[in-house]
Structures are given as C-alpha cells and as structure tokens.
FISEFI-731298 format. One record per residue: chain; x, y, z of N, C-alpha, C in turn; residue in three letters. Coordinates in Angstrom, 1 decimal. Each point is the difference from the previous one (the first is absolute). Layout:
BEGIN
SEVEX  mol    n.xx    n.yy    n.zz   ca.xx   ca.yy   ca.zz    c.xx    c.yy    c.zz  type
SEVEX    A       X       Y       Z       X       Y       Z       X       Y       Z   ala
...
This chain:
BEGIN
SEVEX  mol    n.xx    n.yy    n.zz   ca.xx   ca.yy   ca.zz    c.xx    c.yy    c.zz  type
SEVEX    A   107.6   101.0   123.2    -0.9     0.9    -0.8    -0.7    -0.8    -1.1   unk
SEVEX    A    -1.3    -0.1     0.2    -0.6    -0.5    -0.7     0.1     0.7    -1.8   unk
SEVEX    A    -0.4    -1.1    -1.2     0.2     0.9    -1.1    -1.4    -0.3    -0.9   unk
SEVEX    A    -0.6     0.6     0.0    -1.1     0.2    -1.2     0.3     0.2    -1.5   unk
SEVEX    A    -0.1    -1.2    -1.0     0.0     0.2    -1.6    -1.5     0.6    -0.1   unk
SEVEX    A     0.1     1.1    -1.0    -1.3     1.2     0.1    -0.5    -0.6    -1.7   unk
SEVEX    A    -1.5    -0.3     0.0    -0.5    -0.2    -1.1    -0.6     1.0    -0.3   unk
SEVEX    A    -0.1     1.0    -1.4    -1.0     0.9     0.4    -1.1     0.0    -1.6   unk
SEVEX    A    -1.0    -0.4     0.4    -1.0     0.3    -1.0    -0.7     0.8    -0.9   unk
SEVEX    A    -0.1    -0.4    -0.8    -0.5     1.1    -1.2    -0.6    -0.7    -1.0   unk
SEVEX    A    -1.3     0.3    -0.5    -0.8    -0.7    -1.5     0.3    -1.8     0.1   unk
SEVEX    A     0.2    -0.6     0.9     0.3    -1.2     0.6     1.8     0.1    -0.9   unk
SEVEX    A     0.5     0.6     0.8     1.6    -0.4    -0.6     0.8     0.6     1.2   unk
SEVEX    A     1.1    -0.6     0.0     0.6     0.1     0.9     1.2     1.3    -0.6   unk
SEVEX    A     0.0     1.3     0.8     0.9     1.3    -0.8     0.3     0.5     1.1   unk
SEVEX    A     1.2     1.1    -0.5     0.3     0.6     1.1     0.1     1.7    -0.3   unk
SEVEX    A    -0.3     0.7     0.8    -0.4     1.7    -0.3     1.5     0.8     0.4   unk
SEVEX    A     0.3     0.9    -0.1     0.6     0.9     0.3    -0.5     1.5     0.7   unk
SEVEX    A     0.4    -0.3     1.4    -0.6     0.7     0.6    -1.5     0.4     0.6   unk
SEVEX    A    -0.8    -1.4    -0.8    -1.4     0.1    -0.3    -0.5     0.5    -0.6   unk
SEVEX    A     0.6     0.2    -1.5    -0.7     0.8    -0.8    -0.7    -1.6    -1.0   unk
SEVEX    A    -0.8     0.5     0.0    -1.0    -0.9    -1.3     0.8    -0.2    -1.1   unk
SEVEX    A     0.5     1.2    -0.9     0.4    -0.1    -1.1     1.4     0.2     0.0   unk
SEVEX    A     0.6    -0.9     1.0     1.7    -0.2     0.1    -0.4    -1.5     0.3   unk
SEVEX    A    -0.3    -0.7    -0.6    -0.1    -1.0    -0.1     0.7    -1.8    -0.6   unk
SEVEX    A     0.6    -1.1     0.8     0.6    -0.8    -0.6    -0.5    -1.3     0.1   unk
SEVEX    A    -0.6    -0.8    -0.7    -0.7    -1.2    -0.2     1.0    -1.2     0.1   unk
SEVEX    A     0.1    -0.8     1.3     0.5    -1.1     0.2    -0.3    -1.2    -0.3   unk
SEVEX    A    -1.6    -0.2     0.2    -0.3    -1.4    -0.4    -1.8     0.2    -0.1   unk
SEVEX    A    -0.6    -0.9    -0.7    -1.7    -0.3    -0.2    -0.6    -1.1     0.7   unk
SEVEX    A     1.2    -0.2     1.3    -0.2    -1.2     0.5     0.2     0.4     1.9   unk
SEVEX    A    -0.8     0.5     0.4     0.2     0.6     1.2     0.5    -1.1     1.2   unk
SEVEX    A    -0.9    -1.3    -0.4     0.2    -1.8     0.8     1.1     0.3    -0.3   unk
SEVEX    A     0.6    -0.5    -0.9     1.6    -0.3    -0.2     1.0     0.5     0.3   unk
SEVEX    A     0.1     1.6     0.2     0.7     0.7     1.0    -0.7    -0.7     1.3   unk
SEVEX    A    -0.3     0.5     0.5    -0.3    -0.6     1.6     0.5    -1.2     0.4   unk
SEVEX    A    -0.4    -0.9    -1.1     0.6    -1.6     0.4     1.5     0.1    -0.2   unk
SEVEX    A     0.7     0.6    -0.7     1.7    -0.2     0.1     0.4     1.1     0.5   unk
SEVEX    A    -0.5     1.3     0.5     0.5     0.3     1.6     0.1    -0.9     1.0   unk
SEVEX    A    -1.1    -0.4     0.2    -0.4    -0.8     0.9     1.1    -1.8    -0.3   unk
SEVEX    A     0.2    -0.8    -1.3     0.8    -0.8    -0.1     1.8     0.7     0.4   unk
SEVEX    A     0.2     0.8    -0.1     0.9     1.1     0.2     0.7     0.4     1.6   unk
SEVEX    A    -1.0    -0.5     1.0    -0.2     0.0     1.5    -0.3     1.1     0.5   unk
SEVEX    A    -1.3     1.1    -1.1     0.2     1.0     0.8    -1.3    -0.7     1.4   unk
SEVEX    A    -0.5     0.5     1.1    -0.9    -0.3     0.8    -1.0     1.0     0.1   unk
SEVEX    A    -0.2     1.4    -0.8    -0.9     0.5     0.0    -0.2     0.9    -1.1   unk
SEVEX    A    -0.9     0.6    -0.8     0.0     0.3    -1.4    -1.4     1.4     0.5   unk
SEVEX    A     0.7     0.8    -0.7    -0.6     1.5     0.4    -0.6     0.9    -1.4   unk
SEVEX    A    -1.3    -0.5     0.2    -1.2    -0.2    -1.8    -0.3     1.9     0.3   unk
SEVEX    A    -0.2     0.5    -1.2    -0.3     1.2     0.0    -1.2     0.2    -1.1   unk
SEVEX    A    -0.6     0.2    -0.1    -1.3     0.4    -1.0    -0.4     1.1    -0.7   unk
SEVEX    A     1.3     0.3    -0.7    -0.2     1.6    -0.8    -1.3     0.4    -0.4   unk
SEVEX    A    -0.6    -1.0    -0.9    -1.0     0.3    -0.5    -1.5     0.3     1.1   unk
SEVEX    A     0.2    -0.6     1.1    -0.7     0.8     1.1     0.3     1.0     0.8   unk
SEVEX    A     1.2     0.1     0.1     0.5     1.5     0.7    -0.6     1.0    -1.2   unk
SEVEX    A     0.4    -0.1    -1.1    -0.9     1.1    -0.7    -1.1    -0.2    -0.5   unk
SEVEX    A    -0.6    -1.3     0.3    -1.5     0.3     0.1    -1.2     0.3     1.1   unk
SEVEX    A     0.8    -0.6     1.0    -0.7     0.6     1.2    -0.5    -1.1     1.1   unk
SEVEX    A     0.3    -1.2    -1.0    -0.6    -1.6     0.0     0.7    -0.7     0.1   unk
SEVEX    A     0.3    -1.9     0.8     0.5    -0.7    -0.5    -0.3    -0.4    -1.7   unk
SEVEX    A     0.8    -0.3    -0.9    -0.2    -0.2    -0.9     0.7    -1.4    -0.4   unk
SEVEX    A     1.0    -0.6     0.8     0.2    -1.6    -0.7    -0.2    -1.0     1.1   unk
SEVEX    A    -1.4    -0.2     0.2    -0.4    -1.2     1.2     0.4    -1.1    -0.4   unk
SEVEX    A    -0.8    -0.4    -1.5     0.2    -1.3    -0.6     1.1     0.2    -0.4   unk
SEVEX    A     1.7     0.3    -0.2     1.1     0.0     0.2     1.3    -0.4     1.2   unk
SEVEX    A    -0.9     0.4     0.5     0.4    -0.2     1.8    -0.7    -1.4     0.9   unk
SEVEX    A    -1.2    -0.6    -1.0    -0.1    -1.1     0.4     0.9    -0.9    -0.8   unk
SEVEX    A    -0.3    -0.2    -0.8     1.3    -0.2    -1.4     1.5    -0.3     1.2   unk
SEVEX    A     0.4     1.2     0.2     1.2     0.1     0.5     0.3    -1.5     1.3   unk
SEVEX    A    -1.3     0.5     0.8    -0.1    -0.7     1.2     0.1    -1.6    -0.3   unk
SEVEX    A    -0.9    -0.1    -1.0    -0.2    -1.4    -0.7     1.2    -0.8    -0.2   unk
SEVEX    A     1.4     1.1    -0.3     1.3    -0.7    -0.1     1.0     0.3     0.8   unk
SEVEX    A    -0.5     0.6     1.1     1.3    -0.4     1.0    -0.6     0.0     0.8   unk
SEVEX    A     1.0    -0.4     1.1     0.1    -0.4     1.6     0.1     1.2     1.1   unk
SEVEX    A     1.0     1.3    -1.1     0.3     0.7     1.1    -1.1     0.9     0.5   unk
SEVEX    A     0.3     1.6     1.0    -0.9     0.5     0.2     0.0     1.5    -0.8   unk
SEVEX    A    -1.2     0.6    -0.1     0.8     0.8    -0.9    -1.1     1.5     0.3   unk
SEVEX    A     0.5     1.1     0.2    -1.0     1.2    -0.2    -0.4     0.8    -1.2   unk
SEVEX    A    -1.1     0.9     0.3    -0.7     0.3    -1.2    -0.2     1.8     0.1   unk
SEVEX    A     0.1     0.5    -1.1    -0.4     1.8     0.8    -0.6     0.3    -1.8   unk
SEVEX    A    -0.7     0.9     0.4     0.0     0.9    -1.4    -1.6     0.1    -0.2   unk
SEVEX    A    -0.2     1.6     0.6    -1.7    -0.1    -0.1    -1.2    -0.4     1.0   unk
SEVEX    A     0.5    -0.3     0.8    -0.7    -0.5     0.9    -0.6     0.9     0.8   unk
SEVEX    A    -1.3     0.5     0.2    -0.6     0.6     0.4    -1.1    -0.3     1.0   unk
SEVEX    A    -0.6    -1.4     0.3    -0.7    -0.1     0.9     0.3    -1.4     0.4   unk
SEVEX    A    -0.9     0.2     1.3     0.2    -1.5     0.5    -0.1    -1.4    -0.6   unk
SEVEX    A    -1.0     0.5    -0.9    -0.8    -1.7    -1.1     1.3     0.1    -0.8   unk
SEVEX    A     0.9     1.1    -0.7     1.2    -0.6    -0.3     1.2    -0.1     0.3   unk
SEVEX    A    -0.1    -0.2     1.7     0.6    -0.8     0.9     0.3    -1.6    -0.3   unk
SEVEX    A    -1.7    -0.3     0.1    -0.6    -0.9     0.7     0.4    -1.3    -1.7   unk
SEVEX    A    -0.2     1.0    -1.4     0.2    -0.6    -1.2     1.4    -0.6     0.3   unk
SEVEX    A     0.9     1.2    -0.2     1.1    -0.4    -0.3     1.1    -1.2     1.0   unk
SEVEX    A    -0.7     0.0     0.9     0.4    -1.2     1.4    -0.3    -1.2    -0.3   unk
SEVEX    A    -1.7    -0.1    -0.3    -0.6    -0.7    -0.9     0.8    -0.8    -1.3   unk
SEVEX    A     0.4     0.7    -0.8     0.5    -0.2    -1.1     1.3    -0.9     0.3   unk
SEVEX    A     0.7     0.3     1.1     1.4    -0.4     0.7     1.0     0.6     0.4   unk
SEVEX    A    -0.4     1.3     0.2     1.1     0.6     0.2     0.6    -0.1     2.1   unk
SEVEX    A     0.5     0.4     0.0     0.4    -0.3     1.5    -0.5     1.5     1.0   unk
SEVEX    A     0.4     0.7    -0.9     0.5     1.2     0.3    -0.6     1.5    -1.0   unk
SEVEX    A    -0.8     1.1     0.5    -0.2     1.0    -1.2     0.2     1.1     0.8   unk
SEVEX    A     0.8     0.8    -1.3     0.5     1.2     0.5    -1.0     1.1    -0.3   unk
SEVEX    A    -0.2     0.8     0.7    -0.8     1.5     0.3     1.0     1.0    -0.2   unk
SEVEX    A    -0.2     0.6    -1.5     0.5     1.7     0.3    -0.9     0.9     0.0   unk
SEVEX    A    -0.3     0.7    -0.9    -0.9     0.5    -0.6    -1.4     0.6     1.2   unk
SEVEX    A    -0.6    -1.0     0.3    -0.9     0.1     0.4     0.0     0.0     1.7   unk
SEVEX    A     1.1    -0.5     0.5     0.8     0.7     0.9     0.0     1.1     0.8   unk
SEVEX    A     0.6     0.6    -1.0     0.6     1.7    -0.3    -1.3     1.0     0.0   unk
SEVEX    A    -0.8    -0.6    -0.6    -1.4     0.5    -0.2    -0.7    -0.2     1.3   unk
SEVEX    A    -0.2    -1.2     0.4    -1.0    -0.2     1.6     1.2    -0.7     0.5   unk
SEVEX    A     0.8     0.3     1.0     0.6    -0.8     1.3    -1.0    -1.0     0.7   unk
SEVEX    A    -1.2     0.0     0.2    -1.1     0.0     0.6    -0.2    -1.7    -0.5   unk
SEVEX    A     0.0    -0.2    -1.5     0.2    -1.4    -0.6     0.7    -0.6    -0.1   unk
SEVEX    A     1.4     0.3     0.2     0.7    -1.2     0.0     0.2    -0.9     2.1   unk
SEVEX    A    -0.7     1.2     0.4    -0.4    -0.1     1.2    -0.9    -1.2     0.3   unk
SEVEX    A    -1.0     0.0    -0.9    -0.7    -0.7    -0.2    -0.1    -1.2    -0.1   unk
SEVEX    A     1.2    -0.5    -1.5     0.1    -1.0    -0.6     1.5    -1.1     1.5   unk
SEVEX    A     0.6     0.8     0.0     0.6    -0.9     1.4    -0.8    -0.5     0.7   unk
SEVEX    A    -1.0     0.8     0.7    -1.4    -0.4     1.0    -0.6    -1.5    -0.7   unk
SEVEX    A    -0.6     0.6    -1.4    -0.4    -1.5    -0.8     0.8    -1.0    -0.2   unk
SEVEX    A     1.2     0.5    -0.7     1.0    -1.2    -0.5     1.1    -0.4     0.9   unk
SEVEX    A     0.3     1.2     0.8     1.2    -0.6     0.4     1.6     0.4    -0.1   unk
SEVEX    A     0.5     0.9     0.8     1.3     0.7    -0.5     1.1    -1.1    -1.3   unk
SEVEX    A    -0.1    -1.4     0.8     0.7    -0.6    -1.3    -0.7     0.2    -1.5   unk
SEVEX    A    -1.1     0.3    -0.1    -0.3    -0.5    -1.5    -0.5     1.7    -0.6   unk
SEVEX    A     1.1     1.2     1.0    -0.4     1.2    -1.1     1.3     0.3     0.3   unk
SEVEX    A     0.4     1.2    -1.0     1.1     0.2    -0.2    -0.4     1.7    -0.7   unk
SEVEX    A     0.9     0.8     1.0     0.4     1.5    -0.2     0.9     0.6    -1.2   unk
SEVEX    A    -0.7     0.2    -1.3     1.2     0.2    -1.1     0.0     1.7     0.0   unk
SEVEX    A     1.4     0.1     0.5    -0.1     1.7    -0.2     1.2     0.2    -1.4   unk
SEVEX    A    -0.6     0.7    -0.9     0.8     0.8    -1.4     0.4     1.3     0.7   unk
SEVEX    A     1.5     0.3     0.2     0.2     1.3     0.0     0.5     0.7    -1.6   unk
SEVEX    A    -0.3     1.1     0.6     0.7     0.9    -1.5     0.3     1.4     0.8   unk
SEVEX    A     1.2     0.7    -0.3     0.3     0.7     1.3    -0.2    -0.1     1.1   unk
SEVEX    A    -0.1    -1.0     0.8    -0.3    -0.2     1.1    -1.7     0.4     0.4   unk
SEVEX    A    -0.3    -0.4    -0.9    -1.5     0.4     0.0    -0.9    -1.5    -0.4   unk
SEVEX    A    -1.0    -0.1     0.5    -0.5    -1.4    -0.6    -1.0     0.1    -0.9   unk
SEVEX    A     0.2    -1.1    -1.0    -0.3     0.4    -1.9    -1.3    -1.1     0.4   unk
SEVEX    A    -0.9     0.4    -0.3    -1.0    -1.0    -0.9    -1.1    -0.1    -1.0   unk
SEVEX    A    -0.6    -0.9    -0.3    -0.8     0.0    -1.3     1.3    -0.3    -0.8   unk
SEVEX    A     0.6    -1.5    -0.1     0.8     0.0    -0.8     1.3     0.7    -0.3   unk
SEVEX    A     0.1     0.9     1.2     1.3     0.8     0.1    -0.3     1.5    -1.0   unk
SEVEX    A    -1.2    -0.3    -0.2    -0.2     1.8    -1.3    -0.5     0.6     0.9   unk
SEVEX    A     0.0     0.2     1.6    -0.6     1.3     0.5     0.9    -0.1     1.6   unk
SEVEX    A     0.7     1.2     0.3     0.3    -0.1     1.2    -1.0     0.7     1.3   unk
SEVEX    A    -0.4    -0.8     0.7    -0.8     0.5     1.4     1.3     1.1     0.7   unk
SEVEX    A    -1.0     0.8     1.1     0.4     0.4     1.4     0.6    -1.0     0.5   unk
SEVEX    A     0.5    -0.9     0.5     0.3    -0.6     0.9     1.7    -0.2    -0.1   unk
SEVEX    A     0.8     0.4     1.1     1.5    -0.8    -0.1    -0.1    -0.8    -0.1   unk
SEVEX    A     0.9    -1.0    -0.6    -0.1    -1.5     0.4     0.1    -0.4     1.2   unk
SEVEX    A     1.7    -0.1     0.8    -0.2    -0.3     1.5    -1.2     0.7     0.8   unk
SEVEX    A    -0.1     1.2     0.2    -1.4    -0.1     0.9    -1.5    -0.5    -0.4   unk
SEVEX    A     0.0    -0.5    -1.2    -1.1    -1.0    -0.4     0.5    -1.1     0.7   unk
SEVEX    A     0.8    -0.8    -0.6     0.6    -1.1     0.8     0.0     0.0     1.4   unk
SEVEX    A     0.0     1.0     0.5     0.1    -0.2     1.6    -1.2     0.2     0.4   unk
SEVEX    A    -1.1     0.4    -0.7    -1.6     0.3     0.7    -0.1    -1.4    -0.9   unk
SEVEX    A     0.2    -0.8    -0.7    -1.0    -1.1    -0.5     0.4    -0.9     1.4   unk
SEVEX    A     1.4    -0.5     0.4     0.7    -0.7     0.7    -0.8    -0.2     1.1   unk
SEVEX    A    -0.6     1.4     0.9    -1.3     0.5     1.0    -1.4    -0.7     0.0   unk
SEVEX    A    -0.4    -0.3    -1.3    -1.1    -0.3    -0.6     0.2    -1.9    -0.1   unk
SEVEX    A     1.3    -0.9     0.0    -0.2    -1.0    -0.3     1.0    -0.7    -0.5   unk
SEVEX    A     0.1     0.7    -1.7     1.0    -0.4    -0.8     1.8    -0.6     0.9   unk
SEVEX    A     0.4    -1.3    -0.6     0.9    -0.2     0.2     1.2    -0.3    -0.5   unk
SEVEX    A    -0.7     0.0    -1.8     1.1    -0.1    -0.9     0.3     1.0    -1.2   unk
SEVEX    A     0.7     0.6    -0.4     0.1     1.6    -0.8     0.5    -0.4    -0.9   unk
SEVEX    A    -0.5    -0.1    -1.2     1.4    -0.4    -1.9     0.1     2.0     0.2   unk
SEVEX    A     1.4     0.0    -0.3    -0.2     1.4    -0.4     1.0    -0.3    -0.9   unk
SEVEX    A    -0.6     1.5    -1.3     0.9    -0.1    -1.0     0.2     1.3    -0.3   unk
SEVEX    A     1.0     0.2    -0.3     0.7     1.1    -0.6    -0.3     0.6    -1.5   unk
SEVEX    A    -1.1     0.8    -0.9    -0.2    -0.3    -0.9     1.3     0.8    -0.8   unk
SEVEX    A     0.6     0.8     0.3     0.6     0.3    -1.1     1.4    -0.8    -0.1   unk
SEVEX    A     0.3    -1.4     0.7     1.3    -0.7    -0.1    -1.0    -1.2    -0.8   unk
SEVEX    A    -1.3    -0.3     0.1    -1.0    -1.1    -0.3     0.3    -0.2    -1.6   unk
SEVEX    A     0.6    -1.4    -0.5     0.5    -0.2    -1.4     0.8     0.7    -0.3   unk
SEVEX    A     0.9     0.9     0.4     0.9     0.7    -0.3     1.1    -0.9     0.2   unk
SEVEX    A     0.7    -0.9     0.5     1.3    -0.8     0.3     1.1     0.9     0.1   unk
SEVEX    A    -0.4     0.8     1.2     1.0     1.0     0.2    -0.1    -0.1     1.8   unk
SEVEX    A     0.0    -1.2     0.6     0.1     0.1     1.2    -1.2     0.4     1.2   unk
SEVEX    A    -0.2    -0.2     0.7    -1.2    -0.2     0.7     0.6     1.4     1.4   unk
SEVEX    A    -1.3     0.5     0.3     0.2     1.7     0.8     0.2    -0.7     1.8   unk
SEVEX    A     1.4    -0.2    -0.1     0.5    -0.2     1.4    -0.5     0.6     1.0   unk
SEVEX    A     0.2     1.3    -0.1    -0.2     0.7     1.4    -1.6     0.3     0.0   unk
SEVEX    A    -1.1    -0.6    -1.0    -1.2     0.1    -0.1    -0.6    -1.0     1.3   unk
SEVEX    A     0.7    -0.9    -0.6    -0.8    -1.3     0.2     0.9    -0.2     1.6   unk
SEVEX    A     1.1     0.3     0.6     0.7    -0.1     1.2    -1.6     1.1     1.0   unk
SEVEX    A     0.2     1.1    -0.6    -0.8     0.8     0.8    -2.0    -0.8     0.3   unk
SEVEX    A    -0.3    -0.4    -0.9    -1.1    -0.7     0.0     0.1    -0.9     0.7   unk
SEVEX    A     1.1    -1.0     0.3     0.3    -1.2     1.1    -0.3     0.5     1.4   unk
SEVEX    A     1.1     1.2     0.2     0.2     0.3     1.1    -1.4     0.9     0.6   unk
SEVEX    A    -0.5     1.1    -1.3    -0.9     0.2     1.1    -1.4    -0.3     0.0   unk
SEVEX    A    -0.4    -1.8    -0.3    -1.1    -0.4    -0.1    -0.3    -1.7     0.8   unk
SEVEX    A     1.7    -0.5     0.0    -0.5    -0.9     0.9    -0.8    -1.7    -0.8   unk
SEVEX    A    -0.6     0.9    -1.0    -0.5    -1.1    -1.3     0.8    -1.5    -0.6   unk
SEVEX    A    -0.6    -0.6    -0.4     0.9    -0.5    -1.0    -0.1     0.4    -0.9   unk
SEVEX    A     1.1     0.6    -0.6     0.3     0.4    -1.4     0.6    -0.4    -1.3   unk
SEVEX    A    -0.3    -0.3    -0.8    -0.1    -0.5    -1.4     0.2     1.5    -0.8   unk
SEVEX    A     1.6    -0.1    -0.9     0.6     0.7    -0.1    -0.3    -0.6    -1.3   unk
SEVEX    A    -0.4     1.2    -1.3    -0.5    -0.2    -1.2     0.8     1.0    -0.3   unk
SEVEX    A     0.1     0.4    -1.7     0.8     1.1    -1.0     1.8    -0.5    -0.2   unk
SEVEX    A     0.4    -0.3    -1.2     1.1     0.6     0.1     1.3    -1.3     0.0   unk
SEVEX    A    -0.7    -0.9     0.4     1.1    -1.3     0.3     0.7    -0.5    -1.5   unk
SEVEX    A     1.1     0.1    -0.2     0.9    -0.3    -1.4     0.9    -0.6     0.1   unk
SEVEX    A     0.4    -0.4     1.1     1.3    -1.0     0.3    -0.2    -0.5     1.0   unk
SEVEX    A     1.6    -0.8     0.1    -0.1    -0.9     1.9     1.0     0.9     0.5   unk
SEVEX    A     0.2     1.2     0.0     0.9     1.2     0.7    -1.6     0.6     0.8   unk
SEVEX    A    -1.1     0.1    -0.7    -1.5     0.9     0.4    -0.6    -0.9     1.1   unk
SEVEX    A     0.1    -1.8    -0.3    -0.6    -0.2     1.0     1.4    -0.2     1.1   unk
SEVEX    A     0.8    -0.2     0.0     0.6     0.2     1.5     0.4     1.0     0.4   unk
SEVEX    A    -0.6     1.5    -0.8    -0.1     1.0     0.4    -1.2     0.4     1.2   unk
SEVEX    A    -1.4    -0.9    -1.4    -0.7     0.0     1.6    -0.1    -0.7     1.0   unk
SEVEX    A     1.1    -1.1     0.0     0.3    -0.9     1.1     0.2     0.9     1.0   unk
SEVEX    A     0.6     0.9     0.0     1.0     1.1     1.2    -1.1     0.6     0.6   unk
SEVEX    A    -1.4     0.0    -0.4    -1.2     0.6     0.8    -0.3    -1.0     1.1   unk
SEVEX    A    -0.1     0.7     1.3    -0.4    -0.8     0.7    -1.6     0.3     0.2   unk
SEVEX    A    -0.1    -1.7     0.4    -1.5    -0.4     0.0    -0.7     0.3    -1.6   unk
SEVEX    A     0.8    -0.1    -1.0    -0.8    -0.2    -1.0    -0.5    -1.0    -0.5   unk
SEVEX    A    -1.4     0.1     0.1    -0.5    -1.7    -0.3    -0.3    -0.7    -1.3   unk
SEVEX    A     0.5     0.8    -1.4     0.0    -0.5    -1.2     0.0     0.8    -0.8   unk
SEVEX    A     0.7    -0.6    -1.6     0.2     1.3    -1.1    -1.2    -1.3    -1.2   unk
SEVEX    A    -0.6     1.7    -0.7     0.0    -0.9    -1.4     0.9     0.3    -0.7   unk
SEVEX    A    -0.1    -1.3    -0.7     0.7     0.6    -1.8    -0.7    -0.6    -1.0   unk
SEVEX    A    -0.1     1.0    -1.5    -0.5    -0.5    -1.1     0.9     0.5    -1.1   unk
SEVEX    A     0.3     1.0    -0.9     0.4     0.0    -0.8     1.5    -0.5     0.3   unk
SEVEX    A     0.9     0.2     0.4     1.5    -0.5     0.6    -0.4    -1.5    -0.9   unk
SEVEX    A    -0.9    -0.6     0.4    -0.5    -1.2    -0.1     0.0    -0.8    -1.2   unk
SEVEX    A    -0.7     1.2    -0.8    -1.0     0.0    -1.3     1.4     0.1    -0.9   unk
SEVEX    A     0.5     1.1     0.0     1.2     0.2    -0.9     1.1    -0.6     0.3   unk
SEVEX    A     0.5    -1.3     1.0     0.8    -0.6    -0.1     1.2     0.3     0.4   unk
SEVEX    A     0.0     1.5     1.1     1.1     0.6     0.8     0.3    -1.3     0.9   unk
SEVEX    A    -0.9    -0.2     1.0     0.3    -0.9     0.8    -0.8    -1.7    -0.1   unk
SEVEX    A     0.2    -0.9     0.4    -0.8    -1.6    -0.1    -0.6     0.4     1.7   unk
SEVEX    A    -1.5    -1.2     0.0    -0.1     0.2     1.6     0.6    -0.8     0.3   unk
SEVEX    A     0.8    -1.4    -0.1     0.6    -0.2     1.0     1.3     0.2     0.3   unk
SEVEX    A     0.6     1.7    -0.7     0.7     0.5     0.3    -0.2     1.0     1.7   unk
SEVEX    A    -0.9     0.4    -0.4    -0.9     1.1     0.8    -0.2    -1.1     1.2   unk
SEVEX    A    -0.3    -1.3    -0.4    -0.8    -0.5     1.7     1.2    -0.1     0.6   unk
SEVEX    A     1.2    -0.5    -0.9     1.3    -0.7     1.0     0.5     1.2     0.7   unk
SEVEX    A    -0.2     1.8    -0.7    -0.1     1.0     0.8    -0.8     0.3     1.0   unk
SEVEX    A    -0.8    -0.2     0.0    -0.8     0.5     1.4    -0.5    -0.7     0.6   unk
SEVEX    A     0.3    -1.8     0.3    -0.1    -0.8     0.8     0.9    -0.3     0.8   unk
C-alpha cells in the first residue's frame, strides 16, 4: 500500500483543518518547499498537495507554490482544490504537478471530468470524492450534493476515471481512526484505485487499512504534523 504525506495549503502555509472547517485551524509551517522536501528526504514516494484556499475559492490559488515545491524535489506529487476547468488542469500539470484531483466540479458535470481523461489522460486526473453521511460534500466540504458516494463512484468509473482519493470527512483531522467499512465498501464496489483519506492516527490505522483488499493507498497528514506517528515509521508499516 502505497502512503501519501498530505500537504495542505492555506495563505501559503502549510495547516491542517478539522474536518474542513476554515476556522478549526492549525499552522505548521511558512515554508510549504520544506515540508515537501523532508517528506520526500523521509522516503515518502508520493506527496498528496491540497489547496484549501482554492477549494473555497473556486480557483487554484497556489501555482507559484507548487512550482516552488516542484523546484525541490524529485518525487511525484498531486494537486486538488478548486479546480474547475480544463486551463486549470493544464496550469497546475504545467506548474509540476503529476496528478489533479477533481471534486467539486465533478459532482456538478460528470460530463467533464469525462472530458479531461479524453485530454489528459486517466493517469494525470484523479476522482476526489468527500463523503459526509455517505453523501458527497463539495465546495470545500460546506455543501452536501444529491449524490451517494458509491453510486457516484461507480458512474464516474463508466466515464473513464481510474483512480478515487476518498475521504471520510467526519474522521478527516479528527485522529480517531479512519471509516473501515466506508472505504472496504468503495473498493469492492468500484474496482478503482482507491486512496483512502480521513482519519489515519497510528500504525494500528494503517494496517488496518492494510486488511482492505486491493487498496491502492492511504493519506496521512495530521498523525504526521502532531507527532503521533514518524514516516518512516508508517513506510516500514505498509511496505
């Protein structure tokens, strides 16, 4: 199982939300490079960038950040938060990212992220579904859509998509364990690769989600940030 260290962006600083609320907020670092590079000095192999300040604006909002980032490392790394059309696809790829995740806009038109595989290429998009009651949350997690999750997940799958982050928002910064039987049911009935987000607080969480079969990766960030766990505690776990 692959593991993702999660950077997540805000006012160019590196913080982490609770639950995704704006104003549950914890400020890690003013140095967003510097995290990245000692993940990355650290052995992680892939780094999973989040763009708060574009998920609630509607926009990417840290390009020249993200080149920055790229500028110092090697590894590969994805990008989500705001992304709304193809040119900021085409930016943030541009910029270095490997990889950008589509929620939001998604959920809104199936039709475009349809699209962006056709242009880009199923490796370089990526399916981010937020549940919140089993409902999928977007605009930053402040509004829940119509849609279940799994049967979103199973009509995007139809459409192209091949890789799903799904996150759990009400385990998300909480370090109270990651929603097993969430993320098992999303494996099984989508066939995806899945990137299992929310919730991760120890090395009991990730070889909990070891026991999913065909799980293709967890993130972690706070666990991280506050010093519950080291990664190369975490890699010697799930390698």
């Amino acid at each position: 199982m692959l593991l993702l260290p999660a950077i997540d962006l805000m006012s160019r600083q590196v913080v982490r939300l609770r639950q995704g609320k704006a104003d549950q907020k914890t400020v890690y670092s003013d140095d967003p490079a510097a995290f990245a590079k000692k993940w990355q000095d650290e052995g992680a192999e892939f780094l999973h960038i989040v763009d708060l300040d574009g998920a609630f604006q509607g926009s990417p909002q840290h390009i020249e950040t993200l080149r920055t980032i790229a500028g110092k490392i090697t590894v590969p790394f994805e990008i989500g938060g705001g992304v709304r059309t193809e040119k900021d696809v085409e930016n943030l790829l541009a910029a270095g990212a490997t990889r950008v995740i589509v929620g939001s806009k998604a959920c809104e038109s199936p039709e475009f992220i349809q699209s962006l595989i056709t242009h880009f290429g199923p490796e370089h998009i990526v399916l981010g579904i937020d549940a919140k009651d089993g409902f999928v949350a977007v605009k930053g997690w402040i509004e829940n859509s119509t849609w279940q999750a799994v049967p979103f997940a199973q009509k995007m799958v139809t459409l192209g998509v091949t890789t799903i982050i799904y996150t759990d928002i009400s385990t998300d910064g909480m370090l109270q364990g990651p929603n097993l039987p969430a993320m098992r049911e999303m494996v099984a009935a989508t066939g995806a690769r899945i990137i299992a987000s929310g919730g991760v607080s120890s090395l009991n969480d990730l070889q909990a989600l070891q026991t999913i079969p065909n799980l293709h990766a967890a993130i972690i960030g706070k666990a991280l940030y506050d010093g519950k766990v080291t990664l190369p505690q975490c890699l010697s776990t799930t390698r």
